[in-house]
C-alpha positions in Angstrom: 12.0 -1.0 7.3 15.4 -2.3 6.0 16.5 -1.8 2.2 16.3 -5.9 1.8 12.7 -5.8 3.3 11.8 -2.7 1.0 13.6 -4.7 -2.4 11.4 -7.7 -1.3 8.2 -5.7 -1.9 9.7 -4.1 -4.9 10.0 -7.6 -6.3 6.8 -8.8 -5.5 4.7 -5.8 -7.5 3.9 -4.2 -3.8 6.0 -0.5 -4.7 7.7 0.0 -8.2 10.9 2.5 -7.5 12.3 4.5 -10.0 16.1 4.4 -10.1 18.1 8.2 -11.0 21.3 9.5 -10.4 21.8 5.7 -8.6 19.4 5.9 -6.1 16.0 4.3 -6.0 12.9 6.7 -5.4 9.2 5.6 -4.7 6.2 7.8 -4.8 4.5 9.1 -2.0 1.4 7.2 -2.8 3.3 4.1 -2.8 4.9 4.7 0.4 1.4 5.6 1.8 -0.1 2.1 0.0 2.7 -0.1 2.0 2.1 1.6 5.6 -1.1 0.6 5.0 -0.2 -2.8 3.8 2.4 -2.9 6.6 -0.7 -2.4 9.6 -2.8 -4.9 8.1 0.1 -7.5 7.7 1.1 -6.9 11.4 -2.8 -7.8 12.5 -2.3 -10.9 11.2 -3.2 -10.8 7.3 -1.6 -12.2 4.8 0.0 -10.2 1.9 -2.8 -10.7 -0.7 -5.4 -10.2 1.8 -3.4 -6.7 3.1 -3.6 -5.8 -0.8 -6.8 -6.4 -1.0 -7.5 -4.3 1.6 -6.0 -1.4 0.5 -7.0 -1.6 -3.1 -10.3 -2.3 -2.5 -12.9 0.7 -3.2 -14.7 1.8 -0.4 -18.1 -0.1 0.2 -20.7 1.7 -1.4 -23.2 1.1 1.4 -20.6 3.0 3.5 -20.7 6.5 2.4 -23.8 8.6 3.1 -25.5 10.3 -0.2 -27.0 12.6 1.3 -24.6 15.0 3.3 -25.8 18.4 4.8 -29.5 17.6 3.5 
């Protein structure tokens, strides 16, 4: 990913960087967040839909309640 492509995020609320010393850091979680917004934009989905995606809470139907029982 190129610094432009990583600034355009920046700018659109995607990562937030924090600038010190003159350079611009980002949080592991963010960089984890856009590689997952990254896959789902390279299957085809646009960038709200790839955020919604990632942001969304898993499905509660999904996850068993009863584990080991």
């Amino acid at each position: 990913m190129s610094g432009e492509q990583l600034s355009e995020f920046e700018q659109r609320g995607v990562v937030t960087g924090t600038v010190k010393a003159g350079r611009v850091f980002y949080t592991s979680r963010d960089m984890y967040r856009l590689r997952g917004i990254l896959v789902f934009l390279s299957r085809g989905l646009s960038l709200e839909e790839a955020q919604r995606r990632i942001d969304q809470p898993p499905d509660a139907g999904n996850v068993p309640t009863n584990r080991g029982q």
